[in-house]
Structure formats: structure tokens, C-alpha cells
Chimera marker file (.cmm) of the C-alpha trace (Angstrom):
<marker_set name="trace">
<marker id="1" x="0.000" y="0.000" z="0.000" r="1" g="1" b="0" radius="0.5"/>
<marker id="2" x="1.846" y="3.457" z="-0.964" r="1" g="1" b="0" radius="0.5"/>
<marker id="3" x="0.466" y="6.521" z="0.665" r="1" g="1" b="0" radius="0.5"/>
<marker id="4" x="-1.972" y="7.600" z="-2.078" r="1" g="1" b="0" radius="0.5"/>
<marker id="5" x="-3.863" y="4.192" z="-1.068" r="1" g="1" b="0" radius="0.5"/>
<marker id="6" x="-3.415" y="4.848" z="2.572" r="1" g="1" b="0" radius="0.5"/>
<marker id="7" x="-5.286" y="8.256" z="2.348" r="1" g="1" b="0" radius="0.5"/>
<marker id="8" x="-8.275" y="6.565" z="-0.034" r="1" g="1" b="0" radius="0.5"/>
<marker id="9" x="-8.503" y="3.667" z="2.567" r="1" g="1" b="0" radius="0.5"/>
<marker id="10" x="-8.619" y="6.433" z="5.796" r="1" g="1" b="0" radius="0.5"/>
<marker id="11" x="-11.008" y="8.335" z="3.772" r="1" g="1" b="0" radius="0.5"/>
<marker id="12" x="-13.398" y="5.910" z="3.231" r="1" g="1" b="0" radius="0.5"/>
<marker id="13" x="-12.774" y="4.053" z="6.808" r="1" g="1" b="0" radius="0.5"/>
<marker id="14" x="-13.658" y="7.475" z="8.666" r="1" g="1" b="0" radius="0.5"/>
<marker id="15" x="-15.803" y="8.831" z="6.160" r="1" g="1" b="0" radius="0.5"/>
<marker id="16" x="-13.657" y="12.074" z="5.375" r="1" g="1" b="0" radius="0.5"/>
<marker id="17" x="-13.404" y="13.614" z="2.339" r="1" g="1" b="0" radius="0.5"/>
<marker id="18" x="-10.427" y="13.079" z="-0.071" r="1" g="1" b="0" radius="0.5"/>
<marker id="19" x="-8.720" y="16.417" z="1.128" r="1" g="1" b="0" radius="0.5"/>
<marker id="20" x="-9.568" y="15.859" z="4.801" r="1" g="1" b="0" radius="0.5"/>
<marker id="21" x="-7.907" y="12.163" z="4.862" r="1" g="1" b="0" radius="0.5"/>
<marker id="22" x="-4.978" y="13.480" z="2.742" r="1" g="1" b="0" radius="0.5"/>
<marker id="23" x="-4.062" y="16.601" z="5.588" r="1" g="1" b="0" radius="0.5"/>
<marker id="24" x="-5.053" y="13.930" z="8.560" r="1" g="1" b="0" radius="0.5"/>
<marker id="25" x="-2.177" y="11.591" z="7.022" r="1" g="1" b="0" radius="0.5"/>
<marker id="26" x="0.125" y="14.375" z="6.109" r="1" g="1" b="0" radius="0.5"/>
<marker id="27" x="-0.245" y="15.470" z="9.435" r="1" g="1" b="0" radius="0.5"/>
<marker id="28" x="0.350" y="12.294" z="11.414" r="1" g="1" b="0" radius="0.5"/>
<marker id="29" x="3.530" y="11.516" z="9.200" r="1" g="1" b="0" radius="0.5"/>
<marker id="30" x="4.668" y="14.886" z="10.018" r="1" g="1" b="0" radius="0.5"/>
<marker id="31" x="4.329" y="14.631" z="13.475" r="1" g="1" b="0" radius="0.5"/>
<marker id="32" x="5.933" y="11.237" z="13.961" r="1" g="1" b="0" radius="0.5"/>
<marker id="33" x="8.677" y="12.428" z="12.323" r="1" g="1" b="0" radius="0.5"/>
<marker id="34" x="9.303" y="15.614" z="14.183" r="1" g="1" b="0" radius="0.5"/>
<marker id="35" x="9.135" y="13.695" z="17.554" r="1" g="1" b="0" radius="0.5"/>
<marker id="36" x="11.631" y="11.128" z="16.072" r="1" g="1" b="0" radius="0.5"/>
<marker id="37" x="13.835" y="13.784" z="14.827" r="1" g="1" b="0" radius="0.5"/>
<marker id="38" x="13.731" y="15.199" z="18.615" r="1" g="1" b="0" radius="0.5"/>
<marker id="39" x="14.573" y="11.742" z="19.595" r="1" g="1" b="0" radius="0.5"/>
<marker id="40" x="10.809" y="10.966" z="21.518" r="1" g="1" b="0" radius="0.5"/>
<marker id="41" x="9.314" y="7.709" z="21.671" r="1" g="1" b="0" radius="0.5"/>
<marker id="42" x="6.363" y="7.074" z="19.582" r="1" g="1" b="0" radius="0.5"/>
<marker id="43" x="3.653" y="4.533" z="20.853" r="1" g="1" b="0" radius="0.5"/>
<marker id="44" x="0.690" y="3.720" z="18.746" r="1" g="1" b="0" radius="0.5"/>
<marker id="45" x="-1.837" y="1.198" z="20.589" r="1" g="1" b="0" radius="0.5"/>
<marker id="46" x="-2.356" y="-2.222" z="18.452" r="1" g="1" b="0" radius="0.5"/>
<marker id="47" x="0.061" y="-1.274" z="16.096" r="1" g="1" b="0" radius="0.5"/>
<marker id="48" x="3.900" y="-0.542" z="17.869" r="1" g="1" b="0" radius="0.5"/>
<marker id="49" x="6.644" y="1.490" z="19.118" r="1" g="1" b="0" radius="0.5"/>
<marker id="50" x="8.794" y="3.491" z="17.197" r="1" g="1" b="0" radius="0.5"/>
<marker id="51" x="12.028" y="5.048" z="18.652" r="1" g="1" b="0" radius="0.5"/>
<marker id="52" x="15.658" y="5.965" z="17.589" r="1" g="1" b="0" radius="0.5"/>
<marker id="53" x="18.521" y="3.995" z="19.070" r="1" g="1" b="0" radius="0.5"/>
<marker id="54" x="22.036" y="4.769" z="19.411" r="1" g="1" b="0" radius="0.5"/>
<marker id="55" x="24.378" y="2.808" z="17.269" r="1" g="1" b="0" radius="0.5"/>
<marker id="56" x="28.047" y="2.624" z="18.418" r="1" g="1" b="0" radius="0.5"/>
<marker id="57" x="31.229" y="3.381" z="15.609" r="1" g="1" b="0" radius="0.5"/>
<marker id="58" x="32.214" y="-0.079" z="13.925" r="1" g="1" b="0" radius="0.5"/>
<marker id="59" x="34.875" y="-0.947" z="11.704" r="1" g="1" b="0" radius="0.5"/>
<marker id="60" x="33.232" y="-1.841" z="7.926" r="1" g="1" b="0" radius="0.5"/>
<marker id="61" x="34.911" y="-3.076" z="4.835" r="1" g="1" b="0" radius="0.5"/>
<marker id="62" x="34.537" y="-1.346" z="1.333" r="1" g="1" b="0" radius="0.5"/>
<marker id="63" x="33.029" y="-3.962" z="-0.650" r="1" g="1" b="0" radius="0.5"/>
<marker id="64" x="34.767" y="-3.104" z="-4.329" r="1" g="1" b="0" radius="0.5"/>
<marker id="65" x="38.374" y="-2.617" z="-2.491" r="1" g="1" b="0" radius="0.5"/>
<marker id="66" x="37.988" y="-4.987" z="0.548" r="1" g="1" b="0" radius="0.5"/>
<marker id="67" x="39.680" y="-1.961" z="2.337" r="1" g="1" b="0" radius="0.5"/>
<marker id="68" x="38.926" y="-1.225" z="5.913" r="1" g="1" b="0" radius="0.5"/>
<marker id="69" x="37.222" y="1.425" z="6.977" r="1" g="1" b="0" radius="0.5"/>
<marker id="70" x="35.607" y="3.204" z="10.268" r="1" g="1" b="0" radius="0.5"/>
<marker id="71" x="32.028" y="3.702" z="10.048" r="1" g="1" b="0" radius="0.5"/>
<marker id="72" x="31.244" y="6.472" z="12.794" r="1" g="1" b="0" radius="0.5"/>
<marker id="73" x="28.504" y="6.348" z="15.513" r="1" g="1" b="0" radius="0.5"/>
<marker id="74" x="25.300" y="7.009" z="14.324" r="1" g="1" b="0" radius="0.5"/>
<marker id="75" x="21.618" y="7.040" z="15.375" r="1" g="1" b="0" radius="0.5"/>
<marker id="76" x="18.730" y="4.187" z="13.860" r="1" g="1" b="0" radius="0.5"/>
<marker id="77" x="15.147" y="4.099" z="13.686" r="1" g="1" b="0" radius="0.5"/>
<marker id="78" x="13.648" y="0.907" z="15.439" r="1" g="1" b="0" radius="0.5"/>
<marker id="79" x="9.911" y="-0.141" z="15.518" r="1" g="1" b="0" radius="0.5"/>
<marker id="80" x="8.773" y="-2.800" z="17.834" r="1" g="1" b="0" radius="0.5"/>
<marker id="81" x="5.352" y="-3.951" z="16.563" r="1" g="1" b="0" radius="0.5"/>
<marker id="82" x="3.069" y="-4.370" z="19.280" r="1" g="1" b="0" radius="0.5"/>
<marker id="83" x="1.478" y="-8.142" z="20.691" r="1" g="1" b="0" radius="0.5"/>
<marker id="84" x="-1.543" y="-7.585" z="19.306" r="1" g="1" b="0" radius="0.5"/>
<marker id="85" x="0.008" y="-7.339" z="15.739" r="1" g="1" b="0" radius="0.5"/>
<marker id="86" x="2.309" y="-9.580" z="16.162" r="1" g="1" b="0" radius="0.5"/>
<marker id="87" x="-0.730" y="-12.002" z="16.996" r="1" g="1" b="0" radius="0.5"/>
<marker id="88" x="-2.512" y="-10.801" z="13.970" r="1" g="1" b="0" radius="0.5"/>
<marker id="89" x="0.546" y="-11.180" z="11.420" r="1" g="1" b="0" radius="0.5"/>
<marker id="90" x="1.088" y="-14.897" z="13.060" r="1" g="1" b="0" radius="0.5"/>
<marker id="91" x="-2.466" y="-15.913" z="12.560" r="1" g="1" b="0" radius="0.5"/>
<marker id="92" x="-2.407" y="-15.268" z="9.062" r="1" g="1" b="0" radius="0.5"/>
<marker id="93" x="-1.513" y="-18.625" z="6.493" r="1" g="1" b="0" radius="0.5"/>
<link id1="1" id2="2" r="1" g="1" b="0" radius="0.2"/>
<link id1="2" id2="3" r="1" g="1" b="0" radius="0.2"/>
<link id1="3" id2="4" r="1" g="1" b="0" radius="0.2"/>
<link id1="4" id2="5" r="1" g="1" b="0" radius="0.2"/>
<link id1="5" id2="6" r="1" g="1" b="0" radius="0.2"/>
<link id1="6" id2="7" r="1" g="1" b="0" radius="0.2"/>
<link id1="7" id2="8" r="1" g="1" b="0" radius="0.2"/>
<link id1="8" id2="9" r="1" g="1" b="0" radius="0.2"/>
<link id1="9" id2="10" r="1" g="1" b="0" radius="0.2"/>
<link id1="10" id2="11" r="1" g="1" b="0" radius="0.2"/>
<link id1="11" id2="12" r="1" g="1" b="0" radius="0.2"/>
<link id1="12" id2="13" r="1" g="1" b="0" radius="0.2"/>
<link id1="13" id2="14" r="1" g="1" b="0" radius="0.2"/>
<link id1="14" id2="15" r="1" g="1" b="0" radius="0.2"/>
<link id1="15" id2="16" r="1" g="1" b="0" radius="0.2"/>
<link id1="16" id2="17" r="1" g="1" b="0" radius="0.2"/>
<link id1="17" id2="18" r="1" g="1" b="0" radius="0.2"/>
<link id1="18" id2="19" r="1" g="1" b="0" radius="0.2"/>
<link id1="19" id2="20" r="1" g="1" b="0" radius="0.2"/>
<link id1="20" id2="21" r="1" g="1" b="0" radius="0.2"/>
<link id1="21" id2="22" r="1" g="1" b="0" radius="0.2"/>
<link id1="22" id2="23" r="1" g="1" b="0" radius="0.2"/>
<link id1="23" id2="24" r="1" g="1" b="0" radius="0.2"/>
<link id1="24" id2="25" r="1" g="1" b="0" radius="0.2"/>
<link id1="25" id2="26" r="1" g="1" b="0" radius="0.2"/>
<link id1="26" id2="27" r="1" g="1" b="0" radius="0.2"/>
<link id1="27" id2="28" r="1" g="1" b="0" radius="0.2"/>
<link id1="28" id2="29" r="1" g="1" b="0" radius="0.2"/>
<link id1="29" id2="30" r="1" g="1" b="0" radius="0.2"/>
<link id1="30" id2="31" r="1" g="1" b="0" radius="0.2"/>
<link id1="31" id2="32" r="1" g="1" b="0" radius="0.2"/>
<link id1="32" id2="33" r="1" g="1" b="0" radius="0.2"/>
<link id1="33" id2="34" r="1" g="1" b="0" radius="0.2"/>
<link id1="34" id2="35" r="1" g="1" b="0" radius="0.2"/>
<link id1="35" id2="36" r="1" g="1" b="0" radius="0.2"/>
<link id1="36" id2="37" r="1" g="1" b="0" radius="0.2"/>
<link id1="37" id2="38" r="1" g="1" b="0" radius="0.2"/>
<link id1="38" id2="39" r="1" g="1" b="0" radius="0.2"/>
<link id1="39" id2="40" r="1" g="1" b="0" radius="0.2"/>
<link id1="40" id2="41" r="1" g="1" b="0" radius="0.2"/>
<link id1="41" id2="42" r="1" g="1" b="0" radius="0.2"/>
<link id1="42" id2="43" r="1" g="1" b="0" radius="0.2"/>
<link id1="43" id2="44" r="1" g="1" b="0" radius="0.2"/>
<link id1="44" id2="45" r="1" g="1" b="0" radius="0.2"/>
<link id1="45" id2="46" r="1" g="1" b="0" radius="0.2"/>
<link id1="46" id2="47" r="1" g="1" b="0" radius="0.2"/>
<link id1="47" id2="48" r="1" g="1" b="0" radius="0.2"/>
<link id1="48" id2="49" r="1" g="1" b="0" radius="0.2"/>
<link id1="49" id2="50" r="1" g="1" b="0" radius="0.2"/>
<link id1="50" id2="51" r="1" g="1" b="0" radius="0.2"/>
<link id1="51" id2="52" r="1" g="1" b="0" radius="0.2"/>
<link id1="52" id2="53" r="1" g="1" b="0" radius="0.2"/>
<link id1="53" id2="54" r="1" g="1" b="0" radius="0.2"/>
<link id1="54" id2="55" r="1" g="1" b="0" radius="0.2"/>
<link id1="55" id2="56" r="1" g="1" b="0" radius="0.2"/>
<link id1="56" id2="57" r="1" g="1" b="0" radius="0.2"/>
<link id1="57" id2="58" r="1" g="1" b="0" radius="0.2"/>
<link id1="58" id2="59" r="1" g="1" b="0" radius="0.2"/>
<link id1="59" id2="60" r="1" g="1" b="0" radius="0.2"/>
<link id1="60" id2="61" r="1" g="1" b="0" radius="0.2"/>
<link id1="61" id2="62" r="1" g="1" b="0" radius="0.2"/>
<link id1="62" id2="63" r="1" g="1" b="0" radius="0.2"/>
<link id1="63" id2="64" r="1" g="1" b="0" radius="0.2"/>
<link id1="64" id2="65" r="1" g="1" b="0" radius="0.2"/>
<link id1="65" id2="66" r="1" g="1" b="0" radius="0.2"/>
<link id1="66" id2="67" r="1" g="1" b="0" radius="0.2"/>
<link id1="67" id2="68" r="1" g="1" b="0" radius="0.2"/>
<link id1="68" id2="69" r="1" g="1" b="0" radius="0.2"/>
<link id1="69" id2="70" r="1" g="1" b="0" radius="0.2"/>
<link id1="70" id2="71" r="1" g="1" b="0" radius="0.2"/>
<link id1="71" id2="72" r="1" g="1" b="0" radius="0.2"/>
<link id1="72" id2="73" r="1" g="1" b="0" radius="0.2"/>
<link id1="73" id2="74" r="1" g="1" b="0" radius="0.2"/>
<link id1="74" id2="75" r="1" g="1" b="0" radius="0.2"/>
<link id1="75" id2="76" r="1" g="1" b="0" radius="0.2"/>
<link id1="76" id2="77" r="1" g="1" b="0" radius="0.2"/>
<link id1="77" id2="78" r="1" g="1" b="0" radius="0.2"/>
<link id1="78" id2="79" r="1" g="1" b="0" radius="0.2"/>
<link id1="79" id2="80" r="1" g="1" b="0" radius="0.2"/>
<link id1="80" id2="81" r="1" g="1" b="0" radius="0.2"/>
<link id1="81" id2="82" r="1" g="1" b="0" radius="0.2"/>
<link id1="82" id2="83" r="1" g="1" b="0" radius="0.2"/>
<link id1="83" id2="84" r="1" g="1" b="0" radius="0.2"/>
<link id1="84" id2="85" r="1" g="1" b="0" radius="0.2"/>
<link id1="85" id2="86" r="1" g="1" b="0" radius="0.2"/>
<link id1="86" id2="87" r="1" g="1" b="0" radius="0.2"/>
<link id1="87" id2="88" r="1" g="1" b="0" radius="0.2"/>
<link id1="88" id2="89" r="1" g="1" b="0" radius="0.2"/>
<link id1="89" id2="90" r="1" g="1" b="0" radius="0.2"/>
<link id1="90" id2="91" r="1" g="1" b="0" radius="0.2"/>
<link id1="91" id2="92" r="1" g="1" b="0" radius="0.2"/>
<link id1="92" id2="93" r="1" g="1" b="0" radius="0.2"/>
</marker_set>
């Protein structure tokens, strides 16, 4: 599903209009990535966690040289889906 989908499937799930569904989405993306970028823990009931983790400096290896190299500490983005759809994803054949 890309994002065009999402907004036609929250528009007809809440009964919004096109334009409505498309700022609601807009809006939500926005704001999940604002907190992220501020480094706050997102929580969304039946669906997961997201939060950024710390990721320490490693040593690498440049794949067309075989060279070594130092990849610097850095920052990820982890989601934890939540039990209930973890349960759901399981359930399915």
C-alpha cells in the first residue's frame, strides 16, 4: 500500500473527504517524524513502538576494495510492533 492508497482507505474508513484524509495523514507523518527527529518515543496502541537507538562506531569493509574502513557512531530508527500485531501477522496462512 503506498500513501496515495493509505489516504483513499482512511477516507473511506472514517468517512472524510479526499482532502480531509490526505491533511489527517500528512499530518500524522509529520508529526511522527518531528518527535523522532527530537529523539521521543512514539507509541501507537495495536500497532507498535517506534524510537531511535544509538548505534556505536564499527569498523566496515569497502566492498569493491575490501579496504577497511571506520564507520562512525550514528543514530537508527527501530519499531517494535506491538502483541496484538504480532498475533494478527502470526495468525495469518
Amino acid at each position: 500500500m503506498n500513501k496515495a492508497q493509505l489516504i483513499q482507505r482512511v477516507a473511506r474508513e472514517s468517512r472524510l473527504k479526499k482532502s480531509q484524509a490526505t491533511r489527517a495523514v500528512k499530518g500524522l507523518v509529520r508529526t511522527i517524524r518531528e518527535a523522532l527527529k527530537l529523539g521521543d518515543k512514539i507509541s501507537l496502541s495495536g500497532l507498535g513502538t517506534f524510537k531511535i537507538k544509538p548505534r556505536k562506531a564499527r569498523k566496515g569493509r569497502n566492498p569493491k576494495t575490501g579496504e577497511t574502513i571506520q564507520i562512525p557512531a550514528g543514530r537508527k530508527i527501530s519499531f517494535k510492533p506491538s502483541f496484538s500485531l504480532k498475533r494478527l501477522i502470526k495468525s495469518q496462512p
